[in-house]
Structure formats: structure tokens, C-alpha cells
C-alpha positions, -999 to 999 in steps of 0.1 A, spaced: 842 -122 430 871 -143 420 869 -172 442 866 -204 430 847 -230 451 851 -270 456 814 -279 449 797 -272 415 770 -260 430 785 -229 453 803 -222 417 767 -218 402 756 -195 428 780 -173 418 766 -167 382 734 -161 398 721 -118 407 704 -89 394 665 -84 395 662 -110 364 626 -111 353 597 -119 372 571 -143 362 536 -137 382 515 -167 361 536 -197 380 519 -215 406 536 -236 425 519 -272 436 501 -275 468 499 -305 481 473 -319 509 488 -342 533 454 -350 549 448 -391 556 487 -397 552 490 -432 557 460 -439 537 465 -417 506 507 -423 508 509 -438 477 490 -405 456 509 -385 479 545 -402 476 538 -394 433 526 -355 441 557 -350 459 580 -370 435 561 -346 405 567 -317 422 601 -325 435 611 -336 399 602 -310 378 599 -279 400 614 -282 433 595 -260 453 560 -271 468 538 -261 488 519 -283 524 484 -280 541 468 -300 567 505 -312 581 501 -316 609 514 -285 628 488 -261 641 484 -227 639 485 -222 672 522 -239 672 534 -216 645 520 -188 660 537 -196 697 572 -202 678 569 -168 655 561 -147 690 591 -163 707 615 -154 681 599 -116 680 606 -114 718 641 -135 709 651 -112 684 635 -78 701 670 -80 729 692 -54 723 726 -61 700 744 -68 735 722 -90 746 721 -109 714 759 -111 710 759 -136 742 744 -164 715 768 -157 689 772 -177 659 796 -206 668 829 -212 639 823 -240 617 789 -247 632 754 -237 620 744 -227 656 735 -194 673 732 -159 663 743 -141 634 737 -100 623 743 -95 584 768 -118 585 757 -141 556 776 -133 523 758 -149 492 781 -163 466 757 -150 444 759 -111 459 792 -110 471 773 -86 498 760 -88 531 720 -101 537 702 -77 551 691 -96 582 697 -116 614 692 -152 623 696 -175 648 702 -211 645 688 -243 664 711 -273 660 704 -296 686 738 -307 698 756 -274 701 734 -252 720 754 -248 751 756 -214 763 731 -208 734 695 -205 750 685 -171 765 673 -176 801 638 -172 814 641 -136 823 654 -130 792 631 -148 766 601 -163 784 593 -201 775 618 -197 744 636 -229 749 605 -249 756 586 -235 732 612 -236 700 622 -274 712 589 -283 707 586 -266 674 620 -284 661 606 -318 665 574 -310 649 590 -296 624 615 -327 620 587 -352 621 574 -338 593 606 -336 573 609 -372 577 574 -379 566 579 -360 533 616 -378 531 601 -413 535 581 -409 502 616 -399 484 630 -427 499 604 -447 482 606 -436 449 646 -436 451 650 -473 459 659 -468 497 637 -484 527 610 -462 534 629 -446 567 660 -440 550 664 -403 556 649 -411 591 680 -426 603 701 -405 582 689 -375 601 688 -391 638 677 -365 661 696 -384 693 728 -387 678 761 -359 686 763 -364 650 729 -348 641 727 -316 622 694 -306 611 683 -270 623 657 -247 630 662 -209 619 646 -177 633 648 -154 602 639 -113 609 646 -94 581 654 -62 590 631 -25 581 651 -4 559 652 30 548 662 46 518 656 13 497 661 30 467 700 39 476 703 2 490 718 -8 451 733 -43 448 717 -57 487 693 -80 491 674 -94 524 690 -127 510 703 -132 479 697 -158 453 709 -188 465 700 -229 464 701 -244 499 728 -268 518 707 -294 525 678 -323 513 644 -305 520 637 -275 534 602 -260 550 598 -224 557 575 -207 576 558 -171 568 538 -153 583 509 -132 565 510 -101 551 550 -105 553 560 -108 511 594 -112 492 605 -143 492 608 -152 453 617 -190 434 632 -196 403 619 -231 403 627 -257 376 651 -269 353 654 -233 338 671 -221 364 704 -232 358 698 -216 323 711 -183 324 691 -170 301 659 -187 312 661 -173 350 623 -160 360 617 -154 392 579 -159 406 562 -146 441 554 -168 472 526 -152 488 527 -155 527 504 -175 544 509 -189 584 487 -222 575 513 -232 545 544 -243 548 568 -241 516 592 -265 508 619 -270 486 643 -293 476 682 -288 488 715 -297 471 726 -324 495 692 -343 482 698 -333 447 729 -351 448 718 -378 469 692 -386 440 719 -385 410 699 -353 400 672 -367 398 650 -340 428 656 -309 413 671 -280 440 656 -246 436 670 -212 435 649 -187 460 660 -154 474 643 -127 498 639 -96 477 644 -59 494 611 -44 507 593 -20 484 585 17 494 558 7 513 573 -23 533 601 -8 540 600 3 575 586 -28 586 605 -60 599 594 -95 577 601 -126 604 600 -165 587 610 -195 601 628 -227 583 638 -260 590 668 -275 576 665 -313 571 703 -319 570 715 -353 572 735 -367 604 777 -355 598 785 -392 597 762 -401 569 777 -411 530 759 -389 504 762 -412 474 728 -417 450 719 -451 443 732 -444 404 768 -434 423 765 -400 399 787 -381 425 816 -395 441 807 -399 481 807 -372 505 799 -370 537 772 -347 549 800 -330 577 822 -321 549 793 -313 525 779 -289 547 811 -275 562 820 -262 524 784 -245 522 788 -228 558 826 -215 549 819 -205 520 787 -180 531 804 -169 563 837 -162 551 833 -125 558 825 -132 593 846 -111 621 
């Protein structure tokens, strides 16, 4: 690929692919939100320690049930189980992360198409956008419940970096105002599709390495369903130091990592984190994974500028307009 990209990060994407090496001894930190108010202060400096020096972390007893997940994971089965046609009425909007998308999503990194289908939540687009009742039983309800839960959290875990950056505590809270037009934050349905012939499928991947858009992100697995991989750390923007590590599903844990929008946001200082989906091995092949992620994305109207002033100030329409372009360029 030849094209040369505006922000530093999308132009380090693009040095990132191939298998790499895999590193099974990492663990990455869990971290146990139980008592919130009353342990916030140990909390707030396991986040910061995690956030700092590997990006990627891991939550229990947040909050969400299992029950919750479980409702939101058997909507988006019955969302994504419509036929192409049927889907194609929710199709992705230009220019906005909203609606639905079929292996339409071209990694810098790859230069080829993920081997998947989404469909994006963002609050103040979805016009036309919901399947009806017949179609997709209790699917609105049920994933508008799920987005604020999810967003709730986001802000609790964003209020601690607030904290340690220098901000007020709800900072990122207003920054990502779930009432305003300007609010961009989104929930994605994620089914990777079954493949066959894996072997032949040279140079794909269900997603390919990438950092994300945005200031934290949580995803959602379910059990049993692998391949998701990190390259956490400081090392991976060291070519030669690029090890990629395992995240074993489990519905109970939600992983998070750090985006660029945050990384700039915090002169550097919260380190964003190369992850991809790998391609299904012999066994998995014929079998769909599904995950779920919410995209703390900070209102279009907001000035990304860390309290150093590292970065020149951006806001976080223009930010994230440059991320969507650039991996939907392909798009018919």
C-alpha cells in the first residue's frame, strides 16, 4: 500500500502484518471493580498501571450481569441471522460509524478485506437503522439498554484517568454526553464469519492488526469463541519486538484497552494497544465467533489536547472522521 495517511498513528498501522510471534506466558491484569466508590483510590492506580505500561486490561464484578450480556449476544445472533437482503436495509451510513457493514473494513495494516460483518450503534444516527419487531424481536430495547450500561461503565473507568491526568473527576463524562447530537460513542455487534479452506485464505484476517479510534474500549466475548490476540505494551511500536499473546474468551470479563484518541489526549502518557482477530484454525473453522464492543468516543465537538499540549488540538469529529475514511475507503 502506498497511501500515506494524515495521523501518525494510521501511518503505523500500516507497518504492522504477518503472523509475528506469539507469546503464550503474558498475562494481562485483571482488575476487580467490586466496592467502587470505596476502594476508588486502589482502583484509579490499577487502572493507571495497567493503562501505562500495557494497555489492555481485563474487568470483573462491573457491574453488568450475565444475564445482560447474554440477552444482547442473542439479539445480535437473531440480528445478524436475516438474510444479506434484509440486512442491506441497515446499511452502513458515509462518513458515519452507524449501521451495517459485510467485509467492508480494510485494515491499513492488511490492505485486505476483514473477514466479517458488523453493525454499529451510534445513538444519534439510527434513523431507518433499527429492524422492526417482526424482524428482530426486542432488538432495539434490548441493545439500548445494553449501550447505556455499557457507557456507564466507560465513564466510571474514564473518571479514574481523569484523576490521574489532572482533569475533574467527570471529565470524559461530559466529553462523551450521551444526550447531545454531537455524541459519538458506539456499540458494535461483531460476527465473524465460518470459513472454509483456511489454509488457502493467505494474507486475510477476521480483523487485522490494528490500534483503535477512540479513548477506551470494552469488548465482549463469548466462551469457547478464541482469536482475538494483543500486542500490548511499549514493544509494540518496536518492529522487531512485536509478540502477540491470546485473550481467552470468557462472558463474565470484559477486556479493555486503551484507544488513540486517549493516548493522545494523555501526551502519550496511556499507552494504545495493537489487537487483531486471527483466522479460525482447522477446527474452528466452520463455526461463526460473535463479540460485542463499546467504543467510548468522545462528543464531535470536543478539543483533544493533553494537559502537556504534546499534540496540536483536534477535534474528536475530525479525529475520528480520518480513522473511519481511511478503513472504509474500499467501500462500494
Amino acid at each position: 500500500m502506498n497511501t500515506s495517511y494524515g495521523l501518525n498513528e494510521l501511518n503505523f498501522e500500516k507497518t504492522i502484518g504477518g503472523l509475528g510471534v506469539e507469546n503464550h506466558q503474558r498475562q494481562i491484569p485483571l482488575i476487580d471493580l467490586r466496592a467502587f466508590d470505596e476502594r476508588r483510590e486502589e482502583i484509579t492506580e490499577q487502572l493507571w498501571q495497567a493503562a501505562t505500561n500495557v494497555g489492555f486490561f481485563q474487568l470483573v464484578n462491573h457491574g453488568l450481569t450475565r444475564e445482560d450480556i447474554q440477552a444482547a449476544f442473542e439479539a445480535s445472533e437473531r440480528f445478524f441471522a436475516q438474510s444479506q437482503e434484509e440486512k442491506a436495509h441497515y446499511a452502513l451510513k458515509d462518513g458515519l460509524n452507524v449501521g451495517w457493514e459485510f467485509k467492508a473494513q480494510v485494515r491499513p495494516s492488511t490492505g485486505t478485506p476483514d473477514q466479517k460483518e458488523s453493525y454499529q450503534i451510534t445513538l444519534p444516527h439510527m434513523t431507518g437503522l433499527w429492524p422492526s419487531q417482526v424482524a428482530v424481536p426486542e432488538f432495539q430495547r434490548i441493545m439500548l439498554s445494553f449501550e447505556y450500561q455499557a457507557w456507564r461503565l466507560g465513564m466510571k473507568v474514564l473518571s479514574c484517568f481523569a484523576n490521574k491526568l489532572g482533569f475533574v473527576e467527570d471529565f470524559f463524562t461530559q466529553a462523551h454526553d450521551r444526550t447531545s447530537q454531537e455524541y459519538q460513542s458506539t456499540l458494535r455487534l461483531l460476527h465473524y464469519l465460518p470459513l472454509e479452506n483456511v489454509e488457502k485464505q493467505s494474507g486475510l484476517w477476521r480483523a487485522g492488526a490494528h490500534t483503535d479510534f477512540d479513548c477506551l474500549t470494552m469488548v465482549f466475548q463469548k466462551t469457547g469463541q478464541g482469536g482475538l490476540q494483543v500486542c500490548p505494551g511499549k514493544e509494540a511500536k518496536e518492529a522487531n519486538r512485536q509478540e502477540w499473546s491470546n485473550v481467552e474468551p470468557e462472558e463474565g470479563i470484559i477486556t479493555c484497552n486503551i484507544g488513540d484518541m486517549l493516548m493522545r489526549w494523555s501526551d502519550d502518557k496511556l499507552q494504545s494497544t495493537l489487537h487483531r482477530v486471527r483466522m479460525p484454525t482447522a477446527t474452528e473453522a466452520n463455526h461463526s465467533r460473535y463479540s460485542m464492543a463499546f467504543f467510548c468516543q468522545a462528543n464531535k465537538d470536543q478539543l483533544i489536547q493533553g494537559p502537556e499540549g504534546k499534540y496540536a488540538p483536534i477535534t474528536a469529529r475530525d479525529y475520528l472522521l480520518q480513522r473511519i475514511n481511511a478503513n472504509f475507503a474500499g467501500k462500494k
